[in-house]
C-alpha positions in Angstrom: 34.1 -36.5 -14.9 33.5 -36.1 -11.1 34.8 -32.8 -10.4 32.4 -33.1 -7.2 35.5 -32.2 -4.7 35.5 -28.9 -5.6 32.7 -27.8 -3.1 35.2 -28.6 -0.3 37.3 -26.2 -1.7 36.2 -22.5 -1.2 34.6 -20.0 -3.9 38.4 -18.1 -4.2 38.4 -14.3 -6.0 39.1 -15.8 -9.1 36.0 -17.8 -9.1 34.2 -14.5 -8.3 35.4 -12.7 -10.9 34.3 -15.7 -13.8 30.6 -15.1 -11.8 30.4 -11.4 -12.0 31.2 -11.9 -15.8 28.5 -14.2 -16.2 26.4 -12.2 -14.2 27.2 -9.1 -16.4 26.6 -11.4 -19.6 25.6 -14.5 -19.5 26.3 -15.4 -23.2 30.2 -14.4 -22.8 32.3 -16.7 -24.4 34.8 -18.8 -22.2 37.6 -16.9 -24.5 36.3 -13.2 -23.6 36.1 -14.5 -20.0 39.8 -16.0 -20.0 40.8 -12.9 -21.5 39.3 -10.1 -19.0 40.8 -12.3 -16.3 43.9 -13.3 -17.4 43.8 -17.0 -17.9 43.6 -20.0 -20.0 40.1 -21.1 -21.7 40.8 -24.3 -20.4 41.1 -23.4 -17.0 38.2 -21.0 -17.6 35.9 -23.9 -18.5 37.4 -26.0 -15.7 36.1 -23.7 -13.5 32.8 -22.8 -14.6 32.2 -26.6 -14.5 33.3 -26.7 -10.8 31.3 -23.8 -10.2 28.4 -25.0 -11.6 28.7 -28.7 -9.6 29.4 -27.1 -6.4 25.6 -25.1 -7.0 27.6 -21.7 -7.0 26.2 -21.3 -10.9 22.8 -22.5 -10.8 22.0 -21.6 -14.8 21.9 -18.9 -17.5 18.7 -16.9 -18.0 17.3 -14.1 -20.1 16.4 -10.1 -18.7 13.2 -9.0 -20.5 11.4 -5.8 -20.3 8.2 -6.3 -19.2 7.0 -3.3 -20.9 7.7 -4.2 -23.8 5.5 -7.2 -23.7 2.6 -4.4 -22.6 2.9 -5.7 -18.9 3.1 -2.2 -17.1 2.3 -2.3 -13.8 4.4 -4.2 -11.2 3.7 -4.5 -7.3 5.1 -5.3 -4.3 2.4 -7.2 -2.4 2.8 -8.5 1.3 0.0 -11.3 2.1 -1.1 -12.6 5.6 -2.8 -15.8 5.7 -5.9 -16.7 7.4 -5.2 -19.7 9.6 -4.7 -23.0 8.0 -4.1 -21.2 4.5 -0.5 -21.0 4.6 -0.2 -24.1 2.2 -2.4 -23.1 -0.2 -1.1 -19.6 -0.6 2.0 -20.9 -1.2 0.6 -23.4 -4.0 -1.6 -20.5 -5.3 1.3 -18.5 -5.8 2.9 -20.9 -7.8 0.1 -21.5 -10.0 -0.1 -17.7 -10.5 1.9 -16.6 -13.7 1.8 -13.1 -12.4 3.5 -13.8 -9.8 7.0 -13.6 -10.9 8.7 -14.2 -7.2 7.3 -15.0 -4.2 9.2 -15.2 0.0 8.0 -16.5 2.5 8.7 -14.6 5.3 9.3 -13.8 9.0 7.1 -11.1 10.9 3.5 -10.3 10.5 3.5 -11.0 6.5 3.5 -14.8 5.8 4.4 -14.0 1.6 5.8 -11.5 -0.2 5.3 -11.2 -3.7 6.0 -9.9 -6.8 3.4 -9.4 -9.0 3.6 -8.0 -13.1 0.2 -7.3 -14.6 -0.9 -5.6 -18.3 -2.9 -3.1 -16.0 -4.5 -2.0 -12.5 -7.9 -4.1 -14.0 -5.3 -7.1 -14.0 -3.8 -6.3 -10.6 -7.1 -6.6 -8.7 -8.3 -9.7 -10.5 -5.6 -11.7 -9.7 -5.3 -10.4 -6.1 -9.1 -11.0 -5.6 -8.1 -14.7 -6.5 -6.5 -14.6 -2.7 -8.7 -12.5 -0.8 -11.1 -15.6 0.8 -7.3 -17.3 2.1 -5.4 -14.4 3.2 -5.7 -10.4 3.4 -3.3 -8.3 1.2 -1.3 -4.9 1.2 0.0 -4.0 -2.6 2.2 -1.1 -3.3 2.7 -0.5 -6.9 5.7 0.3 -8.1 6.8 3.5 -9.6 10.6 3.0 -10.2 13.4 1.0 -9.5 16.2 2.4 -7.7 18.2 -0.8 -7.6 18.0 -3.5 -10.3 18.4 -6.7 -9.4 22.1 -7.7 -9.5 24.1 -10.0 -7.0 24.5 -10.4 -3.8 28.3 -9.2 -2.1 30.0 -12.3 -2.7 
């Protein structure tokens, strides 16, 4: 079924509400959804189809804990590239499994990344992997204040 129309149409409060849900839990039935918000399954469904079409649901994923896969160190790290690098910095990053996100950005940074390592023996290694394409600030991270969670929409 084409229900390709719908991104015309604008993301309405209803829609919201089925992607906060999600958000919340992304294994909540279309029946538990219908019922928080007061509709049908069917229209429920028909929506998170549409929603999902239009790009406004790009997929379901799984929140781990890093720590308890032993990974307990996370960093912030903001990298400047030499010139010519900015290319392969961005591939390197890619290739990186540490690096778990990655912006480029506006300013004096070209990159910042996020970076989740066993240890601080882990850290450097795979920042040293940069260091001949780019120089690198790191701040390790002692808490989060605000986990991640969706934008105002």
């Amino acid at each position: 079924m084409n229900r390709s129309r719908y991104v015309t149409r604008s993301i309405d409060k209803t829609d919201r509400e089925i992607i906060f849900a999600l958000s919340g839990n992304g294994r909540m039935t279309v029946r538990e959804i219908a019922a928080e918000i007061g509709m049908s399954s069917p229209s429920i469904t028909d929506r998170i189809h549409k929603l999902t079409d239009a790009g406004a649901i790009r997929g379901y994923t799984v929140a781990v804990d890093p720590k308890v896969f032993g990974l307990d160190i996370a960093a912030h790290v903001k990298i400047i590239a030499m010139p010519g690098q900015v290319n392969r910095l961005a591939q390197m990053l890619i290739d990186t499994p540490q690096i778990i996100e990655a912006d480029r950005v506006t300013g004096q940074d070209c990159f910042i990344a996020k970076i989740i390592v066993r240890d601080v023996t882990e850290l450097e290694t795979v920042l040293d992997q940069f260091l001949p394409f780019s120089s690198a600030d790191t701040a390790i991270v002692q808490s989060s204040t605000v986990a991640l969670r969706l934008p105002k929409i």
